[in-house]
Every structure is written in structure tokens, then in C-alpha cells.
N, CA and C of each residue as an Amber inpcrd file, in Angstrom:
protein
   528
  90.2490000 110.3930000  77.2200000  90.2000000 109.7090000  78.4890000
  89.7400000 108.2670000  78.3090000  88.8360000 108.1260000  77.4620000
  88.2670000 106.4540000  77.0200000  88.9930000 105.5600000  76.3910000
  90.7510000 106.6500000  75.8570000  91.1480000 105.0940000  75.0840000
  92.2240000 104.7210000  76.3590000  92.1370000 105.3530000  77.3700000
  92.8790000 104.9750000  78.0960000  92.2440000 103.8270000  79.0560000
  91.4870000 103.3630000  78.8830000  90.8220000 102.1750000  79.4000000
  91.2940000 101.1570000  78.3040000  91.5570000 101.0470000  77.0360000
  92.2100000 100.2490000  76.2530000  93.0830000  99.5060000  77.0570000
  93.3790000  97.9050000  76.7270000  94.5240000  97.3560000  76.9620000
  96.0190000  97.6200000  75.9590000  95.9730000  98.3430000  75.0000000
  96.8100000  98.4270000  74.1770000  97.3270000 100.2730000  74.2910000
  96.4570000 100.8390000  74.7890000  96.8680000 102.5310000  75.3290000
  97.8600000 102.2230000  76.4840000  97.4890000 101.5710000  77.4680000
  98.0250000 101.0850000  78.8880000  99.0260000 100.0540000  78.7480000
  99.4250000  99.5810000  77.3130000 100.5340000  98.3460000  77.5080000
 100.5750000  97.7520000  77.8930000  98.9700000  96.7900000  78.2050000
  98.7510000  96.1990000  79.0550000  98.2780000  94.7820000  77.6880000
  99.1150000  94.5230000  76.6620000  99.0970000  93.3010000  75.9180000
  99.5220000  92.6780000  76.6560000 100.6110000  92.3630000  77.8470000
 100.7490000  91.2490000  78.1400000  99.8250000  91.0000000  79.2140000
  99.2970000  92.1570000  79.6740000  98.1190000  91.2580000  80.6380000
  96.9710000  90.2910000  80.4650000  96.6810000  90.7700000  79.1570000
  95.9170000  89.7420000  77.9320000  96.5310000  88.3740000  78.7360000
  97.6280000  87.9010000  78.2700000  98.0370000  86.4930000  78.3950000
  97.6580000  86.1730000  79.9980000  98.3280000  87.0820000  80.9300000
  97.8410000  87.0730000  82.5420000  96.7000000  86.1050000  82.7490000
  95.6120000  87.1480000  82.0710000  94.6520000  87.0630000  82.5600000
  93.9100000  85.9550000  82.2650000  93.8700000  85.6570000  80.4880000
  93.5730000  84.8300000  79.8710000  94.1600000  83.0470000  79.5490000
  95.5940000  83.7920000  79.8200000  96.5320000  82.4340000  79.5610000
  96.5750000  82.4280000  78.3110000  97.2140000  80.9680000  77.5590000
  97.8070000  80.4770000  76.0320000  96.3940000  79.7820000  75.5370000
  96.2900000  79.6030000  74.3250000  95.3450000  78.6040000  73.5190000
  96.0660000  77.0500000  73.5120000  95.1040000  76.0590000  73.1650000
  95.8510000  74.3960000  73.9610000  97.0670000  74.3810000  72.3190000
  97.3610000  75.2410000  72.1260000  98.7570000  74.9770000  71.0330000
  99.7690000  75.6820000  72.1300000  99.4940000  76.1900000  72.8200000
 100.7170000  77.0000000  73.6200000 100.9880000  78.6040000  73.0840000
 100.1990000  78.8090000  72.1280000 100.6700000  80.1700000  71.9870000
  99.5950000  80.9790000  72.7950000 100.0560000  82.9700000  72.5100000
  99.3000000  83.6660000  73.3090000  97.7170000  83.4760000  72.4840000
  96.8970000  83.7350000  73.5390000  95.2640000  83.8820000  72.8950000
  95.1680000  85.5200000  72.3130000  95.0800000  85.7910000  71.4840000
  94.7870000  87.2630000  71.1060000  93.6030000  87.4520000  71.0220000
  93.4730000  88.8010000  71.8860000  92.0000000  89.3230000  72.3230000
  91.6960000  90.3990000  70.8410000  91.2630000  89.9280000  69.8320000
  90.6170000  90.8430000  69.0930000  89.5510000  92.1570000  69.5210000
  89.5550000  93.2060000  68.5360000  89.0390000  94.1310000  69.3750000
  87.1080000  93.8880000  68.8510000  86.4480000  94.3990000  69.8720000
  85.2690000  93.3460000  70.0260000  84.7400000  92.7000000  69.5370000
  85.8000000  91.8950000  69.7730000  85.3340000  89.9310000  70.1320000
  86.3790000  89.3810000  71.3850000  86.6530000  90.2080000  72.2040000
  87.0560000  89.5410000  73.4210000  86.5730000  88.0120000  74.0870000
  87.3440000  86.8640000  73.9650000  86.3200000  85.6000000  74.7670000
  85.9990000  85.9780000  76.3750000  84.5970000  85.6020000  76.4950000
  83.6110000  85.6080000  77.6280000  84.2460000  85.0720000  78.6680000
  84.2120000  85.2340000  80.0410000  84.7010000  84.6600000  80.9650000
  83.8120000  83.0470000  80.7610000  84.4520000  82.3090000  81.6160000
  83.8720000  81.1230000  82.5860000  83.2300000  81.5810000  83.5360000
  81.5520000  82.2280000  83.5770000  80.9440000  82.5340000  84.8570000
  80.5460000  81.5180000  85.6920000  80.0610000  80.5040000  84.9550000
  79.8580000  79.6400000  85.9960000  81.1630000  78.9030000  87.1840000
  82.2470000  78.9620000  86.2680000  83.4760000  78.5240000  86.8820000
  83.8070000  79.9280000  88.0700000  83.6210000  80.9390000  87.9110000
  84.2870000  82.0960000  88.7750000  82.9840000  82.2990000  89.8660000
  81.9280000  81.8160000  89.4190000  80.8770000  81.8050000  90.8900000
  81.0960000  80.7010000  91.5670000  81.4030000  79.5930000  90.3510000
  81.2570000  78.1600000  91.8070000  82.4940000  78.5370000  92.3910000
  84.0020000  79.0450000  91.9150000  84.7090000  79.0710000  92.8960000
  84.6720000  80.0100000  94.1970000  84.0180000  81.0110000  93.5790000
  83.9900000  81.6860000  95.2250000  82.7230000  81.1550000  96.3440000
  81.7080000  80.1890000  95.5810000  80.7090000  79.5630000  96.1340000
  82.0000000  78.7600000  96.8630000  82.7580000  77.7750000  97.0690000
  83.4810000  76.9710000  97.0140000  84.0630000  77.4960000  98.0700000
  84.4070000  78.6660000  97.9170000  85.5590000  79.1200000  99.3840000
  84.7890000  79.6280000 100.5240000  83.6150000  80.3540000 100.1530000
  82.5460000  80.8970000 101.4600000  82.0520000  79.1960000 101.7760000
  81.5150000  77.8530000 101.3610000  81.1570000  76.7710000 101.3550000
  82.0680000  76.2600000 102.1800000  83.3400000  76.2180000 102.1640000
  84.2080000  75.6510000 102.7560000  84.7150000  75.8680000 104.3210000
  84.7060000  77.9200000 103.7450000  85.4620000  78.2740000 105.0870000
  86.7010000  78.8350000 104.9710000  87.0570000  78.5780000 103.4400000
  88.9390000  78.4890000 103.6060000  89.0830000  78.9710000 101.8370000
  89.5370000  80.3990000 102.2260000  90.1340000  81.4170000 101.2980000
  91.1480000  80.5200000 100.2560000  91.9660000  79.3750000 100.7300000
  92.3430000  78.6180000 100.3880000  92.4480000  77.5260000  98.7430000
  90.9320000  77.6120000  98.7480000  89.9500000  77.0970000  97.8190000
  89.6640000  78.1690000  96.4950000  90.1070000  79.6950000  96.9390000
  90.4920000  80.4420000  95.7140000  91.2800000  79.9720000  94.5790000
  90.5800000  79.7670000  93.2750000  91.7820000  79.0800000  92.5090000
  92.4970000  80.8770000  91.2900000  93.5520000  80.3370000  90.9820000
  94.2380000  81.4910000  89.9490000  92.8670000  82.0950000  88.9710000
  92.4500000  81.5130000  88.0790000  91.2740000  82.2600000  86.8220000
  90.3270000  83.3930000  88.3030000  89.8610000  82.7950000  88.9450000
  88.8960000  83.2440000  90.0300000  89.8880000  84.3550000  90.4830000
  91.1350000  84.5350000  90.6640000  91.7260000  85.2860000  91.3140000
  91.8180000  86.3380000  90.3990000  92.4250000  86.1900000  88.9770000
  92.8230000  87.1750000  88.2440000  91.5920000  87.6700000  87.8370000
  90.2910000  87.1570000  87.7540000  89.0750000  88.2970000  87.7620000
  88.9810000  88.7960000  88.7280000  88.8750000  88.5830000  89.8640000
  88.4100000  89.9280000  90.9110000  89.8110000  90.7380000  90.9700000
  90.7460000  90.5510000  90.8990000  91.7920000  91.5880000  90.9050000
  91.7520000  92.6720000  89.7800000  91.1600000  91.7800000  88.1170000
  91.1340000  92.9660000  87.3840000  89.7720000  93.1780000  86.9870000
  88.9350000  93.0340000  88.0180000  87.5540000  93.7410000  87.5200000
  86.7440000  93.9990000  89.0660000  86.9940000  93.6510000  89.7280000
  86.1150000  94.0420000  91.2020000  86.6950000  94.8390000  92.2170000
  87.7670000  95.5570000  92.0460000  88.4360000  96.8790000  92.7430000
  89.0650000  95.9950000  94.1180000  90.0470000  95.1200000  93.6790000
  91.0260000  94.6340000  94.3820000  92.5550000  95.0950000  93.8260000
  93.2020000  94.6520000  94.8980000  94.9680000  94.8530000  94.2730000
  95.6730000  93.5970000  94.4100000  96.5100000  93.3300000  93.9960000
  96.8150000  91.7070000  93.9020000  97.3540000  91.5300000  94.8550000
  97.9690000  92.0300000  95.8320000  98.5290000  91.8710000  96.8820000
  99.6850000  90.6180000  96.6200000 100.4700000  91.0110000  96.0150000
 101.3370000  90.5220000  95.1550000 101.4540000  89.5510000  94.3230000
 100.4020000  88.3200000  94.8660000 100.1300000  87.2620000  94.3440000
  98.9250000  86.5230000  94.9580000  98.4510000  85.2730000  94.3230000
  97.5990000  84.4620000  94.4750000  97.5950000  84.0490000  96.3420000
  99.0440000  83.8790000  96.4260000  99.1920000  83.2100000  98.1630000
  99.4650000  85.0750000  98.6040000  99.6650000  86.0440000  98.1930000
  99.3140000  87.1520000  99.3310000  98.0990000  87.5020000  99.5070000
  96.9100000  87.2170000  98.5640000  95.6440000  87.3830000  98.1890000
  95.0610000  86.9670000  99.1830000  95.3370000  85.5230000  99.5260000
  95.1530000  84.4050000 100.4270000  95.7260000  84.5600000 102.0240000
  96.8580000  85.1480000 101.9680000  97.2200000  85.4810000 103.3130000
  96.3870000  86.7880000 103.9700000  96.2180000  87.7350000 102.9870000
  95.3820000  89.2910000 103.2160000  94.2420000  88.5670000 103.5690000
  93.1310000  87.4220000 103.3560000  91.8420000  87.4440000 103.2130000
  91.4330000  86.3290000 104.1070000  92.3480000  85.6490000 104.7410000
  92.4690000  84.5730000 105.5030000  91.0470000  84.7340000 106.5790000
  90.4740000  86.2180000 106.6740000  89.2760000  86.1240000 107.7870000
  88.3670000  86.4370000 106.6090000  87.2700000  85.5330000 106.2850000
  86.4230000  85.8620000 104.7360000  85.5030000  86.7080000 105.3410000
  85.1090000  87.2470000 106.4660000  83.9130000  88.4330000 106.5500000
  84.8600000  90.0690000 105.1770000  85.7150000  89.5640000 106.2400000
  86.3680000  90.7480000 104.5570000  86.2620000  91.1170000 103.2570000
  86.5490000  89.8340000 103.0660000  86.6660000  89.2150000 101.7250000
  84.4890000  89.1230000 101.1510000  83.7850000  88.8760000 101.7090000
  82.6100000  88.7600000 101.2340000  82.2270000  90.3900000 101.6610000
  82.9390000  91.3110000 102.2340000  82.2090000  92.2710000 102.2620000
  82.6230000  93.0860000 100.9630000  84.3620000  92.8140000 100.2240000
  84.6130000  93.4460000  99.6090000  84.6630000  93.0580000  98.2890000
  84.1940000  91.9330000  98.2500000  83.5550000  91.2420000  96.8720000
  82.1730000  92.3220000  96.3870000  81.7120000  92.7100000  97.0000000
  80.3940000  93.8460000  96.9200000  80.9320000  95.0750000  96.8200000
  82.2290000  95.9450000  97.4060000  82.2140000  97.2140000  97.7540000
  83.2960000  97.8120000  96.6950000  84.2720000  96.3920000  96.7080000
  86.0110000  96.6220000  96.2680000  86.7800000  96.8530000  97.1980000
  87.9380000  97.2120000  97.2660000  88.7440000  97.1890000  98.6140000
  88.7500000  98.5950000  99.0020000  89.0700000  99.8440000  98.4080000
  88.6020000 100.7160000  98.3190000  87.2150000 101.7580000  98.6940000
  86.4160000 101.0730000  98.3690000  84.9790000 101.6620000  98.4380000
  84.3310000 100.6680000  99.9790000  83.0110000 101.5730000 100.6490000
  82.5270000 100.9080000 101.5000000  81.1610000 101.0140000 100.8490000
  80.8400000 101.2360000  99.4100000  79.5910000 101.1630000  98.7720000
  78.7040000  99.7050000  98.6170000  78.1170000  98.9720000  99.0250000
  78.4230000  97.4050000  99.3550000  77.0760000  97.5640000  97.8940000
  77.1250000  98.4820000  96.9640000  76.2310000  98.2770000  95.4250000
  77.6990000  98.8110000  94.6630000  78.5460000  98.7110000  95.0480000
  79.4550000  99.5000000  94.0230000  79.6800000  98.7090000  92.6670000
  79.8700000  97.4380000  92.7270000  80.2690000  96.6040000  91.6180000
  79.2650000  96.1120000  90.9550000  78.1080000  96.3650000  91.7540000
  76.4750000  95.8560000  91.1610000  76.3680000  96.8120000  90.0160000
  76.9370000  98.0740000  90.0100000  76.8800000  99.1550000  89.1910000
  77.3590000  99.3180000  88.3410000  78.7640000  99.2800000  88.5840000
  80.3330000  98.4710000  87.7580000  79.7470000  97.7640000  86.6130000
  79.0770000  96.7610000  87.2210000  78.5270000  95.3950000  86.2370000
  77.2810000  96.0490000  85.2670000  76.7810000  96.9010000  86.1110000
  75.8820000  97.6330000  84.9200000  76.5340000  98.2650000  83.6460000
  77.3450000  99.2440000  84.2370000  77.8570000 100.0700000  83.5910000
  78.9090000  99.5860000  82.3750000  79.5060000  98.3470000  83.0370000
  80.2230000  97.3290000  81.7220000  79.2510000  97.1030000  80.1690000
  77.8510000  96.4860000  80.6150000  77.0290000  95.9900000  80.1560000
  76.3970000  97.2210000  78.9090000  76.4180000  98.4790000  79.4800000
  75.9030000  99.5300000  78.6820000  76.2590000 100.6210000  77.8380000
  77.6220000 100.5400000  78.3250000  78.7330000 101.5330000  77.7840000
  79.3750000 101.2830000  76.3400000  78.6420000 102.4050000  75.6610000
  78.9770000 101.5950000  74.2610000  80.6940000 101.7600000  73.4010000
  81.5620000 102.3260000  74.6040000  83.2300000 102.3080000  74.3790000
  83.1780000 101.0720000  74.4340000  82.8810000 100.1610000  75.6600000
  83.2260000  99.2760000  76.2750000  82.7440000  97.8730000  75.2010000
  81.3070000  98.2630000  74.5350000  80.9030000  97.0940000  73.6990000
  81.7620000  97.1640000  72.6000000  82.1130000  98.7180000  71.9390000
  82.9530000  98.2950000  70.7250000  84.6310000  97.7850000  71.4230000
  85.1420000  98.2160000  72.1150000  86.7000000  97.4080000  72.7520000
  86.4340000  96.0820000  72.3020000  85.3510000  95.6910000  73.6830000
  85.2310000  94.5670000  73.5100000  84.7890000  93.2650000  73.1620000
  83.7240000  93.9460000  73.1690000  82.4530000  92.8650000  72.4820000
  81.0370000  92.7240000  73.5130000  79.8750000  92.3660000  72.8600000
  79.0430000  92.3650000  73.6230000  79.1700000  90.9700000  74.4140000
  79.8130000  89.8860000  74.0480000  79.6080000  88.6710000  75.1310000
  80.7490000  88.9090000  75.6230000  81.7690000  89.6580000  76.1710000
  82.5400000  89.4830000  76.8780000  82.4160000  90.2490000  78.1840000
  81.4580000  91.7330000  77.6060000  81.2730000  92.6700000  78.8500000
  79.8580000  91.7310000  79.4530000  78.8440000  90.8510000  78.5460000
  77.9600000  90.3530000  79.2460000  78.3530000  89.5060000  80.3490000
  79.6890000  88.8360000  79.7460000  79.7290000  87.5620000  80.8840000
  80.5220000  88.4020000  81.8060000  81.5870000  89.0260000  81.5310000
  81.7560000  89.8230000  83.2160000  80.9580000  90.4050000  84.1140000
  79.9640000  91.3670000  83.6930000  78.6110000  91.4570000  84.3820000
  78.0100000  90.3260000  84.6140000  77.7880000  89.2560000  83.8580000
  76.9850000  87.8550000  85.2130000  77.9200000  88.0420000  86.3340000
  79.3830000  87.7890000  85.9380000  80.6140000  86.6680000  86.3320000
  80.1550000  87.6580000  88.1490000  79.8940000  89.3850000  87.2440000
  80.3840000  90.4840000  88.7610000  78.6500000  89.9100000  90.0580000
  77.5360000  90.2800000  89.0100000  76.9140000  90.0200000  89.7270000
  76.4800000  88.1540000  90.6450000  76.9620000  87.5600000  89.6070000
  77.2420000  86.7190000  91.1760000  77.8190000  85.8440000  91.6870000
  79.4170000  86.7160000  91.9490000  80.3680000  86.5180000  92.9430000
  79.4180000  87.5700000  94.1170000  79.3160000  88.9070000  93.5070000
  78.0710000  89.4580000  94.8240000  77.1950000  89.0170000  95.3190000
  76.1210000  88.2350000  94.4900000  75.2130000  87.3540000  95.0620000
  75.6170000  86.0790000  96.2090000  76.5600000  85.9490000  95.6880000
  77.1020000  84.6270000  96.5610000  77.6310000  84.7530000  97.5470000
  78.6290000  86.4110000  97.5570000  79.1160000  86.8250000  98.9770000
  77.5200000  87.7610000  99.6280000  76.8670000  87.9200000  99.4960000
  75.0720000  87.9560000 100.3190000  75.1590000  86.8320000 100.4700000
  75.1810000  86.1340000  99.8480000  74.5990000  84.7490000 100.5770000
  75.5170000  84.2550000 101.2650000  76.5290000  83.7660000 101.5930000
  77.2540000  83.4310000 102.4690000  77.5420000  84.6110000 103.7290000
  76.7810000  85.9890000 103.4660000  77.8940000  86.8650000 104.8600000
  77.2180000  86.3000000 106.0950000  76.1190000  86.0750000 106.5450000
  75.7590000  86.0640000 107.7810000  76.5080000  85.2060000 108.4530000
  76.2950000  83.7150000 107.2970000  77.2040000  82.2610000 107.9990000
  78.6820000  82.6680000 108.0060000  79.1870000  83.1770000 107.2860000
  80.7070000  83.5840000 107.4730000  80.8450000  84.4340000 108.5910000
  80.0190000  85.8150000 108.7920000  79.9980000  86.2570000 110.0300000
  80.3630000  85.5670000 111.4910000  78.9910000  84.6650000 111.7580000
  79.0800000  84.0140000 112.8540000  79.7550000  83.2700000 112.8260000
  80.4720000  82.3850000 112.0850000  81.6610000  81.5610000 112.0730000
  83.1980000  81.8400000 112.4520000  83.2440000  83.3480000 111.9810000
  84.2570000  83.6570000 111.9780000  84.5090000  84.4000000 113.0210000
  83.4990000  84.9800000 113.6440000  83.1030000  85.8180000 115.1710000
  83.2310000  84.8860000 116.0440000  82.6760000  83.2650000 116.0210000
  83.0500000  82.5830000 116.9580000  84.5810000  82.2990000 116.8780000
  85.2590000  82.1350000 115.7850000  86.7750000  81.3160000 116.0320000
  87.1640000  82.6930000 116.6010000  87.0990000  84.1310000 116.2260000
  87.9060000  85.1530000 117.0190000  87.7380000  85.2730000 118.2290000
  86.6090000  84.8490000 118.8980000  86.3890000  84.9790000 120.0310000
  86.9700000  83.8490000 120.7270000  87.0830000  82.7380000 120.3590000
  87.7960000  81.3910000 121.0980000  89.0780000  81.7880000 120.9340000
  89.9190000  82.7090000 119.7490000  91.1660000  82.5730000 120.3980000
  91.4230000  83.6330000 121.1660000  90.3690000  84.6940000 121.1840000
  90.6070000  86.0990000 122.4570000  90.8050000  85.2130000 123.5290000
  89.4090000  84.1340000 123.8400000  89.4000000  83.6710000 125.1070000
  90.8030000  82.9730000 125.3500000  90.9170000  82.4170000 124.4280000
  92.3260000  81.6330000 125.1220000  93.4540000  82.3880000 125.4570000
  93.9250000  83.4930000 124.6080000  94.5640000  84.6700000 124.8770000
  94.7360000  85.4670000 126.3030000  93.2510000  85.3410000 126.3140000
  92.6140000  86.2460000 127.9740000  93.2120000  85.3340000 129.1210000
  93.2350000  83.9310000 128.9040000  92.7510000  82.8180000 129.4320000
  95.1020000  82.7010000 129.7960000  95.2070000  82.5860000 129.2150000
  96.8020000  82.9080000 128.6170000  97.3060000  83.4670000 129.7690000
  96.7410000  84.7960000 129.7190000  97.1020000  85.9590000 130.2570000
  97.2060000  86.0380000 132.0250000  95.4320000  85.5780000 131.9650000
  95.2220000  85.8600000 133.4190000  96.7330000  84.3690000 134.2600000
  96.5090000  83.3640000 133.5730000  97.3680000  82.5550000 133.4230000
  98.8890000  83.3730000 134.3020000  98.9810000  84.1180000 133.8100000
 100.5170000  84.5990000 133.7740000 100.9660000  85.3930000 134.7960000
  99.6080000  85.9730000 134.8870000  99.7380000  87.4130000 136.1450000
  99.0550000  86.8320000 137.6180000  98.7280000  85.5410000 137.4780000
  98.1050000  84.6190000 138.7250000  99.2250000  84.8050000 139.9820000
């Protein structure tokens, strides 16, 4: 059952490139088996810092995308702009940065990130700095969606409610 978490059981070499992209010669990066390279955590927190900061799902860039799709219990929703169209109201999106899309466990990936970190299949696959930096990378995109839910909440509770009202407002409009 454990080598099926392999990228090479699952035929999933070309997701290697997906995920990772080419080296600056243009060829594929090959993920040796553990010595996988470490994410960019600081790059995959400031970007989702960046989109709760903003307001606008928008501000999701591709690297930021292809980690939470293949490590925080998302589905790609076909692409980068369906990702973006699905998540367009971020109370969602910061609730399921914590849970996955799937789960309503809002510690589920806090666990995930443990369990990367300790699992000693997972250190020989991949290496110990690669499962370390996905565990920062997991715990805080979570930290950051806590910290942004309340303000995203009320932000986003007020614009739904201004366009109910106008809707309502529409309506009574019609049947006057």
C-alpha cells in the first residue's frame, strides 16, 4: 500500500515536471529518491498572504497553486483560472486551506503536515528537507488562512449582502 504513494508506482513522473517545472537549461528537474528539492515556503505563504491581503483569489500565482492542489486536499478544478473561478468568495477558500475540500476537520492538514514530517516511508521517498519544507509550506498557508478568516468573513458578508440588497431592491422594483 506505501509504494503506492510513490510518484513512479502512480506514473506520476510527469507530474514531477508539473509541479516542479525545468532546471534554467530547460531540461526536466529530476526528483531523486530522497533528495527531493524543498519547496519555496516563504514564496507559497507570501502568496496566499497576498490574496487574503488583497481580497482577490486573483493574486493566486501557478507554484502556489500546484502545491495546494497536490498536497492540501484540493482538486484542480481543471486549471489555475477554474481554481480561481471555484474560489472567487475566499471565506471558502481560507476555510479549506485548513480542512481540504473534502474534510470539514479545520486541523486536518495541521496533521497531514505532521504526519509528512514523521513518516519514515515518506523521509526515505523523499528526503528529510523536502517533507520539512512542505510541512512549514502546510502549516502556514493555515496560519495565514486563521489569520485572515474573520477579515475575509466580514468583507465578504458585507459585499453578499449589498448585492442581496440590490437584488431585493431589483425586485420589489418590478412587482411595484
Amino acid at each position: 500500500m506505501c509504494s503506492l504513494l510513490m510518484p513512479r508506482a502512480l506514473g506520476l513522473e510527469r507530474l514531477t515536471h508539473f509541479v516542479f517545472g525545468s532546471n534554467k537549461k530547460g531540461g526536466n528537474m529530476k526528483q531523486e529518491k530522497g533528495n527531493w528539492a524543498p519547496y519555496n515556503v516563504k514564496a507559497i505563504i507570501g502568496n496566499v498572504e497576498r490574496v487574503f491581503k488583497n481580497g482577490d483569489i486573483d493574486k493566486l500565482n501557478g507554484p502556489t497553486y500546484n502545491f495546494i492542489i497536490a498536497h492540501m486536499g484540493f482538486i484542480a478544478h481543471y486549471s489555475l483560472n477554474g481554481f480561481k473561478a471555484e474560489y472567487e468568495d475566499l471565506r471558502e477558500f481560507a476555510r479549506n486551506l485548513q480542512s481540504g475540500e473534502l474534510s470539514r476537520d479545520l486541523a486536518y492538514n495541521l496533521r497531514d503536515a505532521d504526519r509528512h514530517e514523521r513518516d519514515a516511508d515518506f523521509q526515505n521517498w523523499y528526503g528529510p528537507a523536502y517533507n520539512r519544507s512542505k510541512a512549514q509550506a502546510m502549516r502556514g498557508v493555515v496560519a495565514v488562512a486563521r489569520q485572515y478568516s474573520a477579515a475575509i468573513d466580514k468583507t465578504f458578508t458585507e459585499k453578499e449582502k449589498g448585492a442581496d440588497l440590490v437584488l431585493a431592491s431589483a425586485l420589489v422594483d418590478k412587482w411595484k
